[in-house]
C-alpha positions as CSV (number, residue, x, y, z in Angstrom):
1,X,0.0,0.0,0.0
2,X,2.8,2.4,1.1
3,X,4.8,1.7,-2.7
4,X,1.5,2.2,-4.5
5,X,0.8,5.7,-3.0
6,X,4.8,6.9,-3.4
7,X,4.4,5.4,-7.0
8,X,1.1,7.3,-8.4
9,X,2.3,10.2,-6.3
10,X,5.4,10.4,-8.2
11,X,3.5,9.4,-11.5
12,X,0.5,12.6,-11.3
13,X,4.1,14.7,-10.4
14,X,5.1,13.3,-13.9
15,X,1.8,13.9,-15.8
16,X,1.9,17.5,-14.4
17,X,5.4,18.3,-15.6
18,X,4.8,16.5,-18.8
19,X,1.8,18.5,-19.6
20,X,2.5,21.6,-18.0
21,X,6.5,21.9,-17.8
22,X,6.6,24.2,-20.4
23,X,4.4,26.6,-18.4
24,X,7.2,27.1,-16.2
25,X,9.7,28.2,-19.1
26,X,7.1,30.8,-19.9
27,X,7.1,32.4,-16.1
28,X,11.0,32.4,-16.9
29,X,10.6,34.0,-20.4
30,X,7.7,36.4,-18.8
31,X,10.4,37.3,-15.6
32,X,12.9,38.7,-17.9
33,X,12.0,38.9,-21.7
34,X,9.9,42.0,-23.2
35,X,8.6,41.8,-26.7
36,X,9.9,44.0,-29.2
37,X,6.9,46.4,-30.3
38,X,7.7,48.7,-33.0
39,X,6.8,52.0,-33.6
40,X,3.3,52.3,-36.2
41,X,4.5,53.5,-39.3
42,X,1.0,54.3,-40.3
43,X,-2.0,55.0,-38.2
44,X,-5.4,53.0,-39.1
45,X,-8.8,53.2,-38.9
46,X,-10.7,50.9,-36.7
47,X,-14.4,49.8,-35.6
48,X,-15.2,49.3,-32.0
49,X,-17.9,47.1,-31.3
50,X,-19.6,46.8,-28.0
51,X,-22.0,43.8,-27.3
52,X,-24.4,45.0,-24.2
53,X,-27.4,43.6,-22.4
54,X,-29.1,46.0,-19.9
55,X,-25.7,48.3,-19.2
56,X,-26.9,51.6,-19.1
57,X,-25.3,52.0,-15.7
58,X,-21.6,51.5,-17.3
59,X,-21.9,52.1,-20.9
60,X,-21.5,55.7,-21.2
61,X,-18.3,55.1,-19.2
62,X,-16.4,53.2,-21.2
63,X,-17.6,55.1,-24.7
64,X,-16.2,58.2,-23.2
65,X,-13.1,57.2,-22.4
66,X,-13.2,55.7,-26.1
67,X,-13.3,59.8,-27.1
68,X,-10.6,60.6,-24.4
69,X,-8.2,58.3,-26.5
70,X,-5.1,59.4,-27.8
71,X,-5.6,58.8,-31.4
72,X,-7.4,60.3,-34.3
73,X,-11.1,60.3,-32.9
74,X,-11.9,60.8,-37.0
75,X,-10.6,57.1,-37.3
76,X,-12.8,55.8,-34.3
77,X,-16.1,54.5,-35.0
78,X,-18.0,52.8,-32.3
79,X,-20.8,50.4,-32.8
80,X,-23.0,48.9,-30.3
81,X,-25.6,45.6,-29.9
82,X,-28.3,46.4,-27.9
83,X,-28.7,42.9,-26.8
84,X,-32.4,42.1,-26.0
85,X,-32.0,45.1,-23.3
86,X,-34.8,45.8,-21.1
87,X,-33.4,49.4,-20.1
88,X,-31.6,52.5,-21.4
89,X,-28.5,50.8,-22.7
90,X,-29.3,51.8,-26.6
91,X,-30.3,55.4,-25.5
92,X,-26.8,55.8,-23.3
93,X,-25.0,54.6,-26.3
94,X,-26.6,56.7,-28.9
95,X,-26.5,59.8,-26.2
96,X,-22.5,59.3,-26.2
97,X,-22.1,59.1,-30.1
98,X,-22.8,55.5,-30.9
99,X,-24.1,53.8,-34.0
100,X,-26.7,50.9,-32.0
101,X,-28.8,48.4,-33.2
102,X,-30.9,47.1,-31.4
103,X,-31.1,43.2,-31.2
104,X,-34.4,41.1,-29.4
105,X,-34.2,37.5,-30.0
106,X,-35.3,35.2,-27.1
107,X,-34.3,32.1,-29.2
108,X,-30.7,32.3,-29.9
109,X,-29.0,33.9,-26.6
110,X,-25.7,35.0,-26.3
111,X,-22.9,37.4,-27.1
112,X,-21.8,35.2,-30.3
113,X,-25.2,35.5,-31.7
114,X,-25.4,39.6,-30.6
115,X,-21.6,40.1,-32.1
116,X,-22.9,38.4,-35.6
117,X,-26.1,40.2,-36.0
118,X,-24.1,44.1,-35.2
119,X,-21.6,42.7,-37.9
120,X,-24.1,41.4,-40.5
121,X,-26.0,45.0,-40.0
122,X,-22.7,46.9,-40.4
123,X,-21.4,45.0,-43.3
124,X,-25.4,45.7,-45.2
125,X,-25.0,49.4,-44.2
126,X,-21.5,49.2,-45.7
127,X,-20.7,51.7,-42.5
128,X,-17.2,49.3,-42.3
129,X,-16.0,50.4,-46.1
130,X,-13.2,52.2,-45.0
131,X,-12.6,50.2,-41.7
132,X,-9.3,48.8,-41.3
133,X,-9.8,46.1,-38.1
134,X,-12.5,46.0,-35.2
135,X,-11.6,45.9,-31.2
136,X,-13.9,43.9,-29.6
137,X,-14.9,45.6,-25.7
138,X,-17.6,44.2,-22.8
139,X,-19.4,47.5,-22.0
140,X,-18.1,46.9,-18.6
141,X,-14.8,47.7,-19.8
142,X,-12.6,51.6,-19.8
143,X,-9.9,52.1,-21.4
144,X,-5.9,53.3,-20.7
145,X,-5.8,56.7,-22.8
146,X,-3.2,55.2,-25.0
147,X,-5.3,51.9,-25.9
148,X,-5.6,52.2,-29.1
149,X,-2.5,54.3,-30.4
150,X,-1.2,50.6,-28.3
151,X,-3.2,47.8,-29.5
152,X,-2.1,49.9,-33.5
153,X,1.2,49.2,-33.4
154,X,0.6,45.2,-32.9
155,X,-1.7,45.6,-36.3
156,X,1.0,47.6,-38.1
157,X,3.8,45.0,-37.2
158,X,1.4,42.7,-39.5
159,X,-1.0,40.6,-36.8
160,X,-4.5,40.4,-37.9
161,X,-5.4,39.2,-34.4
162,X,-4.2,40.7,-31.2
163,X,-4.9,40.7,-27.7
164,X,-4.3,43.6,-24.8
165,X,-3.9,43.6,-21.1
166,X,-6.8,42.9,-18.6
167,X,-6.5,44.8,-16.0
168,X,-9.6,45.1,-13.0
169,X,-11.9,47.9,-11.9
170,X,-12.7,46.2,-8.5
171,X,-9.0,44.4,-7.6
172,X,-9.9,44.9,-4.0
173,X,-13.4,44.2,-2.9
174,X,-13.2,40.6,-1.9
175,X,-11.1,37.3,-2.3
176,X,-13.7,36.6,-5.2
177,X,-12.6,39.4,-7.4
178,X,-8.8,39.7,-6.2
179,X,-9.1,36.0,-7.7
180,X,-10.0,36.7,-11.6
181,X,-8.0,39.7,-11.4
182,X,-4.8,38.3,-10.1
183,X,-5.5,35.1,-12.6
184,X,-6.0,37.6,-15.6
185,X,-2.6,39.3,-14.3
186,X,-0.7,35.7,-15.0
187,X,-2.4,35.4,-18.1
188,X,-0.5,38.4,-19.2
189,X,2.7,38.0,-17.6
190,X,3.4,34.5,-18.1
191,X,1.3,33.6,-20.9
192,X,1.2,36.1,-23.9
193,X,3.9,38.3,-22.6
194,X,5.8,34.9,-23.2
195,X,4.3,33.5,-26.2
196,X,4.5,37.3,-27.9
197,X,8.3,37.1,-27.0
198,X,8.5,33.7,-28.2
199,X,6.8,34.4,-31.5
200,X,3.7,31.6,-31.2
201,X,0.4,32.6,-31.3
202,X,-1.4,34.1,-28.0
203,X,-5.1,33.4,-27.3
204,X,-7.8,35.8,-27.0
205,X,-9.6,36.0,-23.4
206,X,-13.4,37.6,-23.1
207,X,-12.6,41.1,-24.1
208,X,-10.1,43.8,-25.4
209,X,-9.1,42.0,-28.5
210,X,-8.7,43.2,-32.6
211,X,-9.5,41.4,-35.5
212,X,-8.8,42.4,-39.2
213,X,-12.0,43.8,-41.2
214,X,-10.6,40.8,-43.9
215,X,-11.3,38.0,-41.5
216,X,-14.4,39.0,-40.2
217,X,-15.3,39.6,-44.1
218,X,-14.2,36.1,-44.2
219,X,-16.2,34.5,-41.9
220,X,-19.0,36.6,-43.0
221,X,-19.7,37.6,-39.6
222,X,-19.0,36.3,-36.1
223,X,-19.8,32.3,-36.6
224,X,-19.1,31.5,-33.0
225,X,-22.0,30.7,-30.5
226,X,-20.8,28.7,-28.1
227,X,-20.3,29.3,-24.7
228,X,-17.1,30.5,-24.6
229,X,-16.9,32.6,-28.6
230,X,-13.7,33.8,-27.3
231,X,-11.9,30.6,-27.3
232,X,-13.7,29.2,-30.1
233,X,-12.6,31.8,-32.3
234,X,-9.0,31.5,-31.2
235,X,-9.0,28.1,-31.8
236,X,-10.2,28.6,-35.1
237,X,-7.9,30.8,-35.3
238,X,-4.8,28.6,-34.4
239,X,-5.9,25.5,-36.5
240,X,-6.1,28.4,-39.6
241,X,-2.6,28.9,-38.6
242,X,-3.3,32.9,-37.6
243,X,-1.0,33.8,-35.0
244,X,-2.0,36.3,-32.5
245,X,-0.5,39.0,-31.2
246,X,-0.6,40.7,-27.6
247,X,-0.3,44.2,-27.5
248,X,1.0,44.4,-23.9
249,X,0.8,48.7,-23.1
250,X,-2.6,48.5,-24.4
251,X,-4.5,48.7,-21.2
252,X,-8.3,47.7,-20.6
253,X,-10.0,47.6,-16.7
254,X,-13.3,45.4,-16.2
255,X,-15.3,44.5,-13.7
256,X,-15.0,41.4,-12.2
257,X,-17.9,39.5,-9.9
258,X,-17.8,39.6,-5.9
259,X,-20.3,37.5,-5.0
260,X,-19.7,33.5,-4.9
261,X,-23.0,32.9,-6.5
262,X,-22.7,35.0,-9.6
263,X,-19.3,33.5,-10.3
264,X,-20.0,29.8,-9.9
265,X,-22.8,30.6,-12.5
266,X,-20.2,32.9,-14.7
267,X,-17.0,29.9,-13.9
268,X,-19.9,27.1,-14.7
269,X,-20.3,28.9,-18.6
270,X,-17.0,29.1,-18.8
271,X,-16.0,26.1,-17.5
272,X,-18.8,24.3,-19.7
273,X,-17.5,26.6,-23.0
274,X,-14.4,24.6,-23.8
275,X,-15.9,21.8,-23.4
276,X,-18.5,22.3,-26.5
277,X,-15.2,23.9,-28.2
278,X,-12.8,20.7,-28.0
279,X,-16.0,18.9,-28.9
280,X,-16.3,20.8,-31.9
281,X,-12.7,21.6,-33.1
282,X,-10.8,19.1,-31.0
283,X,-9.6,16.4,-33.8
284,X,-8.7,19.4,-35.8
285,X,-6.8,21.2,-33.4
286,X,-5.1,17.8,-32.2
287,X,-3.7,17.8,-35.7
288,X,-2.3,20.7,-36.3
289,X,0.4,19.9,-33.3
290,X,1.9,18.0,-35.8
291,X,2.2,20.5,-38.3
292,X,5.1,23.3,-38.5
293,X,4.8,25.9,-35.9
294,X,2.4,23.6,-34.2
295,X,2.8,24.2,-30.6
296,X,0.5,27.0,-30.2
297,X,-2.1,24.5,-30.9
298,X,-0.6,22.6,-28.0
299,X,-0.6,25.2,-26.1
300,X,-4.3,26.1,-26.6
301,X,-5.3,22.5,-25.8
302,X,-3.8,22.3,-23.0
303,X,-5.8,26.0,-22.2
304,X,-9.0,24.3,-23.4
305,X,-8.5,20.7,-21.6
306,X,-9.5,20.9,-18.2
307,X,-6.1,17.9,-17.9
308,X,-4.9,19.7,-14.7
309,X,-8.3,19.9,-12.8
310,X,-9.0,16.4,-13.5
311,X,-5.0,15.3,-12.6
312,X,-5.9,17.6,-9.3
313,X,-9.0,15.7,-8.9
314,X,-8.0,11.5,-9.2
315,X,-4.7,12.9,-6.8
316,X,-7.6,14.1,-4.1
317,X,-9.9,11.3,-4.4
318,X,-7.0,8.4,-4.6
319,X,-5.1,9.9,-1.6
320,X,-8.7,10.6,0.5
321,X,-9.8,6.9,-0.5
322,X,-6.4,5.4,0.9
323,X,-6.8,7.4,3.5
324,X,-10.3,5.8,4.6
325,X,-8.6,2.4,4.0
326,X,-6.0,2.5,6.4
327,X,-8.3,3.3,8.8
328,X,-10.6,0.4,8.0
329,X,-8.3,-2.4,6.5
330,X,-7.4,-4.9,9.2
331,X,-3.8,-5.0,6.8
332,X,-3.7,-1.5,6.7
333,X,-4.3,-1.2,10.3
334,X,-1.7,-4.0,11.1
335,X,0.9,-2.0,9.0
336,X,0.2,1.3,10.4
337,X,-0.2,2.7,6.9
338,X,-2.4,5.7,8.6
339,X,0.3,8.2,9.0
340,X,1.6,7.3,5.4
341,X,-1.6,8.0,3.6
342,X,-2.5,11.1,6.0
343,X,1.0,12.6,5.0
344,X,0.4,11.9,1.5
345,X,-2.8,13.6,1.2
346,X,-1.5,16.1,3.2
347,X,1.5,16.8,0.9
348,X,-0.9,16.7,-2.4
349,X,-3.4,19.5,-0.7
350,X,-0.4,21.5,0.4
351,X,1.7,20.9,-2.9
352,X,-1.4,22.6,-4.9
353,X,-2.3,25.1,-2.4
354,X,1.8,26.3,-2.4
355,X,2.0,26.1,-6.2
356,X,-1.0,28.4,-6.6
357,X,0.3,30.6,-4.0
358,X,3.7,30.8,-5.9
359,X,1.9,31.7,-9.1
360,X,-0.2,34.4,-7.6
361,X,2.8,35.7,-5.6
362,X,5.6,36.0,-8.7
363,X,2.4,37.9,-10.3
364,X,1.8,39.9,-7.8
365,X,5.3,41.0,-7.3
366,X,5.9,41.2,-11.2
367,X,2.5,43.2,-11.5
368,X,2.9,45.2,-8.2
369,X,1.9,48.7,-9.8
370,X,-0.5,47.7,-11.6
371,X,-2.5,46.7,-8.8
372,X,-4.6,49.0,-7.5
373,X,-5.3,48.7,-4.1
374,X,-2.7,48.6,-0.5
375,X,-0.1,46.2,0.0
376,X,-1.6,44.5,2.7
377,X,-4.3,43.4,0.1
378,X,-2.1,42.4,-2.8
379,X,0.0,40.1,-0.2
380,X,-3.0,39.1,1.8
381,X,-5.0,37.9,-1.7
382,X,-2.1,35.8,-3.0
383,X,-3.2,33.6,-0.4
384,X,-7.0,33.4,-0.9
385,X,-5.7,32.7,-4.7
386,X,-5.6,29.1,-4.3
387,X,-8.9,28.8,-2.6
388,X,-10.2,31.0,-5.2
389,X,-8.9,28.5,-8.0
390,X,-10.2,25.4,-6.0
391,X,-13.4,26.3,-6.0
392,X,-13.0,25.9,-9.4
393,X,-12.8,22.2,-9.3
394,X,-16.7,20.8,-8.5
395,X,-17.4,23.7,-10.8
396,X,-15.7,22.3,-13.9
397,X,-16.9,18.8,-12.6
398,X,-20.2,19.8,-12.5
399,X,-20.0,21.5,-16.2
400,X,-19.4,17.5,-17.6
401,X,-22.8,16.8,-17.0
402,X,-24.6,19.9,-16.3
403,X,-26.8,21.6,-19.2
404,X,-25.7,25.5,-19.0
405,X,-27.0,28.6,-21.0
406,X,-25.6,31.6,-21.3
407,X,-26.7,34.0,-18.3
408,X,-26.1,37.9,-18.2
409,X,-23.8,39.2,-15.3
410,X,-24.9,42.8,-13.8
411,X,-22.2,45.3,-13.8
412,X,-22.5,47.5,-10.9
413,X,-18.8,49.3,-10.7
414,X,-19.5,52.4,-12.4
415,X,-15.8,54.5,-12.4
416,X,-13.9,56.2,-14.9
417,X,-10.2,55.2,-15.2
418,X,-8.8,58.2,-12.8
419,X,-11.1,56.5,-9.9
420,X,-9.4,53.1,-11.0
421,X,-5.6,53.4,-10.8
422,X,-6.3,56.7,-7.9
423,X,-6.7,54.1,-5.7
């Protein structure tokens, strides 16, 4: 009994490394490389487009600090979905200088289906013929003043498809909140700061992204209606062999949810999203690892594959359940295995707890001024991190077998960008 647990210890230690080693390289490459990001030689014209269900309360917020950018405001145009609202959100829009259309369709719910009707009405009103690209915004969102002059020198340097850095309006209201944020935070530092410097393809997360006018004309629209359009479209992306780009001064905030109800609902979509993706795309995506350039696409499944949840889980349940036998096996009992399996279990809770820790503190101590909030909070939420993130495992559990529709969040954090980083 002893030799078995050691053995499958040491064997999840093996899978983890094996699928995730390379994470680690990235943390290195995030610690001490910074992409190169040229200087736009040419400044271009772009489309913002805003998908929004009952946000009068934040909209106007982040369309003003659209005008307060530091770019041409003659090559902004803003377009917004008015997403089956049941309040102001179309008359806010329209009252800050947006082109809205209005959306009501009960049947086929969610942002992917809001983001291709605004497209299909643009592209009939012909109101994107001298559009260049479109960045994609939650009308939770404000933007850093320089966002766009950013986010324009990626598209110059020739990506079609670029991502920005997710920053939060509400870092410091609870554990729940810290929690995205901080996780967001890593995504930047140690995942697309790497993967820009290492010249694969990043991956597009929720909000704050471009996309070339020629691929959206290509996909004649925004075909992706699952859970989770975000990934979907960025592993279409991959398996197209696009390589995105991350535009890493090109600063968003956004709201993220404080109360544990509302994000087990938003974690159980999101959780349930890449599910329907691999589903859909997975042999595809599985092949194109073999193809040149292909580890992006390993990198994307092993984003997509909940493999370290489940590793996380079968380590829990096989240490808990010999555990429970050495308390009850007359074998077990006559070989005092109890304090072996107690320390085992033990070691695989505080192993994950530490490693989570680690992540959130090398984030938080990489990220420090961009956290907006005292340093008691930043050190004190490292450590709610990894309770944050295992709360996270019955809710991807649950997601296998759980039937999930897309559900609005209500944004309540109404600030302008001075209020954020004053703090």
């Amino acid at each position: 009994m002893e030799t078995f647990i050691n053995i499958f210890n040491i064997l999840i230690g093996v899978a983890f490394t094996v699928f995730f080693g390379y994470q680690f390289f990235y943390m290195a490459v995030g610690l001490i490389k910074k992409p190169k990001i040229c200087e736009a030689r040419q400044q271009y014209r772009y489309g913002i487009v805003i998908a929004a269900r009952n946000e009068a309360n934040v909209i106007g917020k982040l369309i003003n600090s659209v005008h307060s950018q530091n770019y041409p405001q003659e090559l902004i145009d803003i377009f917004v979905v008015a997403d089956n609202c049941t309040d102001d959100t179309a008359a806010v829009a329209r009252a800050a200088g947006a082109t809205v259309y209005e959306r009501y369709n009960r049947n086929n719910i969610g942002k992917g289906y809001a983001l291709d009707f605004l497209f299909k009405n643009i592209m009939k009103d012909k109101k994107d013929e001298k559009i260049d690209a479109f960045i994609f915004f939650d009308a939770d969102n404000l933007l850093d003043g320089n966002f766009i002059y950013e986010i324009n020198k990626v598209f110059d340097m020739g990506y079609e498809i670029s991502t920005s850095y997710r920053n939060s309006k509400n870092y410091s209201t609870n554990w729940i909140s810290a929690g995205y944020s901080l996780w967001f935070l890593r995504e930047n530092r140690f995942l697309n700061r790497a993967r820009m410097a290492l010249r694969t393809s990043c991956s597009v997360s929720g909000t704050g992204f471009l996309v070339s006018k020629k691929i959206i004309h290509e996909n004649g629209g925004w075909p992706y209606n699952t859970l989770t359009e975000d990934i979907e479209f960025s592993v279409d992306s991959v398996i197209k062999q696009r390589v995105i780009g991350y535009a890493e001064k090109a600063v968003l905030y956004d709201e993220q949810p404080y109360e544990f109800r509302k994000s087990c609902k938003q974690r159980l979509r999101w959780a349930k999203g890449p599910y329907q993706v691999f589903f859909t795309y997975g042999f595809h995506l599985f092949k194109a690892i073999f193809r040149k350039k292909g580890f992006a696409a390993y990198d994307l499944m092993m984003s997509i594959l909940p493999v370290g949840i489940l590793l996380s889980i079968i380590a829990t349940v096989v240490n808990a359940v010999s555990l429970l036998y050495s308390f009850f096996s007359p074998a077990a009992i006559a070989a005092d295995l109890t304090p072996v399996a107690l320390t085992s279990l033990l070691f695989a809770l505080l192993n994950g707890y530490l490693s989570f820790w680690l992540i959130g503190f090398l984030t938080t101590v990489s990220e420090w001024k961009k956290i907006y909030c005292s340093a008691s909070e930043k050190l004190l939420y490292t450590f709610t991190l990894p309770i944050f993130m295992a709360s996270y495992i019955p809710i991807a559990f649950a997601a296998l077998f759980k039937k999930v529709q897309w559900s609005h969040i209500e944004h309540k954090v109404s600030k302008t960008v001075e209020e954020v980083v004053r703090k």
